[in-house]
N, C-alpha and C positions, 0 to 999 in steps of 0.2 A: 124522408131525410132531405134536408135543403142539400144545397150548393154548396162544394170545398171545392178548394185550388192551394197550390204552392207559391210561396213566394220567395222565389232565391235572388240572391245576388250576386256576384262575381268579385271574391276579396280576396285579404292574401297580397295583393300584388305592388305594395311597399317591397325596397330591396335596399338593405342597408340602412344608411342614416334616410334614404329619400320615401318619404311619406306620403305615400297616395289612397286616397277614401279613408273610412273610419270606421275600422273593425267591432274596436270595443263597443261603437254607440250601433252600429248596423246590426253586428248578429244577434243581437237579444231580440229586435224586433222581426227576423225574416223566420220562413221555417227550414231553407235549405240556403248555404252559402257552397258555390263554386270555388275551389281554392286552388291559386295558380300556384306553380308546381318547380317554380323557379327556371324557365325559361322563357316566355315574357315577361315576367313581374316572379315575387317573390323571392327569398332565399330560406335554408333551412331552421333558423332562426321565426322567420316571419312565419313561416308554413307552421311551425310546432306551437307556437302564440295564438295562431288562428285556431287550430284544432283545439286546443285546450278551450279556447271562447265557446265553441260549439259543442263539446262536450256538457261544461258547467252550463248551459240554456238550452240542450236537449236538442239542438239543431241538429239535421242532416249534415254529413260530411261529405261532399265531391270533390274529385279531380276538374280541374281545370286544366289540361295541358293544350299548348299552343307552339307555336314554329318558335322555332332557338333565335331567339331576337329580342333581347330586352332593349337595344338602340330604340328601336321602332315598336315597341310593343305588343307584338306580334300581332301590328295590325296590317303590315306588308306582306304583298305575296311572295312567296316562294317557290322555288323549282325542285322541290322534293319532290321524288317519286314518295307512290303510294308505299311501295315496302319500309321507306325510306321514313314517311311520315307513321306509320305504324309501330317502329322501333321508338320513334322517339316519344308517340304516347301512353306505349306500353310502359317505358321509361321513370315515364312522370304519374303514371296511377299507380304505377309500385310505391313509391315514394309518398304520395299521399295515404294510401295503403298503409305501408310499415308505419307512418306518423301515428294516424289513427289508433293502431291496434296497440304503438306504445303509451297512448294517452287514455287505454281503459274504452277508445270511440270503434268503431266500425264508419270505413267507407261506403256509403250507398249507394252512388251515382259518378255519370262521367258525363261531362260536358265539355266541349270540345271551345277555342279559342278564337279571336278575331278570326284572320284571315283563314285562318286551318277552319274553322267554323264554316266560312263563307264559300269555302272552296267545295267541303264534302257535302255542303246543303245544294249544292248545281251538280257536283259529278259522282252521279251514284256508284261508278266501280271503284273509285277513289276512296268512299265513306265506307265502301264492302270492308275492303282492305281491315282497315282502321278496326270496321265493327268486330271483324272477325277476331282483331289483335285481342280489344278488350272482351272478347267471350272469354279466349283462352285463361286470360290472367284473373277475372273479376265474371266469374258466370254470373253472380247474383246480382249486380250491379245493374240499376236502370242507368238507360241512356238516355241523356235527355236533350234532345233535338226542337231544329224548327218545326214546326208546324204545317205538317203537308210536304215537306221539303224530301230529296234523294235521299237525306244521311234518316230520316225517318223509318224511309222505306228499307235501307240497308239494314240498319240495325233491327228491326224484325226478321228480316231476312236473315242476317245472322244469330238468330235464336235471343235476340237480347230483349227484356221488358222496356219499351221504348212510352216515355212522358213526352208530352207536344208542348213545344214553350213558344210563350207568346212575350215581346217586348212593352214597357210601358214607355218606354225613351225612346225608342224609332219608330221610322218612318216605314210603310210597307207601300210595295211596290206593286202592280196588279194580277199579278204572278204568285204572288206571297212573298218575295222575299226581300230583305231588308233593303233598304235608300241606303245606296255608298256615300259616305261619310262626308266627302265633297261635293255632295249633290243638297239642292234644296231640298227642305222638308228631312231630312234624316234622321234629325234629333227632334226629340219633343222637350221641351224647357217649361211649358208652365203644369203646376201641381194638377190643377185642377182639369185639365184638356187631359190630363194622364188617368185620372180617376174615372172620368166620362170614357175613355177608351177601356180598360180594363177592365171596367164594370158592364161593358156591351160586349168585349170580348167573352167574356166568361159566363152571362146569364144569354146573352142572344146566341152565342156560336159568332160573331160576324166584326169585320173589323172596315175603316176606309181606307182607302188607299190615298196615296199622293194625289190622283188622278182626278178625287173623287168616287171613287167607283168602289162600291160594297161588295168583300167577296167573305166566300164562308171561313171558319177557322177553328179550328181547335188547343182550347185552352185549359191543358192539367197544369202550367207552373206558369209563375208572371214574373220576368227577368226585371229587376232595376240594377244599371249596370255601378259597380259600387270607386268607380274613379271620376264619376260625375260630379259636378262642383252642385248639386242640389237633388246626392243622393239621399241624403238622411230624408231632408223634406219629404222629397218621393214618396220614399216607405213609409213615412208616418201619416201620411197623405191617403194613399193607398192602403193601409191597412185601415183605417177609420168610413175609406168611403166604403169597402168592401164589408165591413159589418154594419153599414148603413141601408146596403143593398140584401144582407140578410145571408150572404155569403161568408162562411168559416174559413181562418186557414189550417190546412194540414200538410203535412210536409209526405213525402213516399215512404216514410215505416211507420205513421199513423200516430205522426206530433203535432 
C-alpha cells in the first residue's frame, strides 16, 4: 500500500461581516478542516456554515478552540491556568460537537489554537490537563498535535489517539517547534518550497530547520493555515505535488 497523509486546514474563523480565508473554495479540496470555535475567530453563524461545507464534501469535522481573544486572535499569550484553559476547550469542543451532530456530521478530532497550541506543545502538565479535559467529553476524538512535541506525548498519556501534524507554512526550529511569528523564517510563502517540504516531510520522515540542520519528523496530517493570503494556492499546490510524489490523501475516518 503507498503513502496517505491528511490535509487539514484551520477555517471557521470569519466572525460577522469580517471575512477571513475561503471556506467554500478550501474545504472541498482538504480532507480534514479545524474549526474555530468562536473564541478566536468564528461565531455560530460561521461555525454552522462551515460544518455544513464538511459534511456535503465528506470532510473530517474538528474543534479548533483557542484562548478568548478574537482582538489578537488567539495568537497572544495568556495567563490562564491549566484548569482554567481546560474549561474553556471543553467549552468550545462541545459546541463544535452539538454543531456537527445537528448537521447529520460527527466531530473527529481536536486541535488546539495559536498560542494555546504553542504553549501545550512546550509545557507537558499544561497539555495533561487539556488532554485529560478532552478524554472526558470526546473519548473518540483523535487529537491532533505537533509532532514530537509535550501536548503529543500528553495526549497518549491521557489515553487519547494522537495524529502528528506537520506545517507546510512554517518555519521549524531545531528542537521541532515552530519559528515565532516575529522571528525570521516563520512563514513559508512560495507554493513550491512548500510542496518540496511536505513531500520530504512525508515520504523521508525529515524536515530542515531555520538553522539548516535536518532533524527527523513525523508526518500523519499536513496543516495549511486557512487565514493565509496564499491559502487556496497552497492546498492546490500541495495536493497535485503530493499525488505527483505517489502519495494519497485520507483524512482519520478513512476519506
Amino acid at each position: 500500500m503507498g503513502k496517505t497523509v491528511d490535509l487539514n486546514s484551520d477555517l471557521g474563523e470569519s466572525f460577522g461581516t469580517y471575512t477571513i480565508g475561503g471556506d467554500e473554495r478550501i474545504i472541498p479540496l482538504v480532507t480534514s478542516a479545524n474549526l474555530a470555535c468562536g473564541m478566536h475567530g468564528g461565531d455560530p453563524v460561521v461555525l454552522d456554515n462551515a460544518v455544513r461545507l464538511c459534511v456535503e464534501h465528506g470532510v473530517a469535522i474538528g474543534a479548533h478552540p483557542g484562548y478568548p481573544d478574537l482582538q489578537g486572535f488567539g495568537r497572544r499569550a495568556m495567563g490562564l491556568t491549566a484548569s482554567e484553559a481546560d474549561a474553556y476547550v471543553r467549552y468550545q469542543v462541545a459546541a463544535v460537537d452539538g454543531m456537527a451532530r445537528a448537521r447529520g456530521g460527527r466531530m473527529t478530532h481536536v486541535k488546539l489554537h495559536g498560542a494555546l497550541y504553542n504553549r501545550a506543545g512546550a509545557d507537558y502538565a499544561f497539555a495533561k490537563v487539556i488532554c485529560d479535559g478532552i478524554r472526558k467529553i470526546a473519548p473518540d476524538a483523535v487529537f491532533l498535535a505537533l509532532s514530537g512535541s509535550a501536548m503529543a506525548r500528553a495526549g497518549l498519556d491521557a489515553g487519547l489517539r494522537v495524529a502528528s501534524e506537520v506545517f507546510a507554512d512554517r518555519g521549524y526550529e531545531d528542537d521541532g517547534s515552530l519559528v515565532a511569528r516575529n522571528k525570521p523564517g516563520a512563514m513559508t510563502r512560495d507554493e513550491s518550497e512548500a510542496v518540496k517540504r511536505v513531500t520530504r516531510m512525508v515520504r523521508d520522515g525529515v524536515v530542515e530547520t531555520v538553522s539548516g540542520k535536518t532533524i527527523a519528523i513525523a508526518a500523519d496530517s499536513i496543516c495549511v493555515h486557512g487565514d493565509g493570503e496564499k491559502a487556496l494556492a497552497f492546498v492546490e499546490r500541495i495536493r497535485a505535488g503530493l499525488a505527483e510524489a505517489g502519495v494519497a490523501l485520507k483524512n482519520f475516518v478513512g476519506g
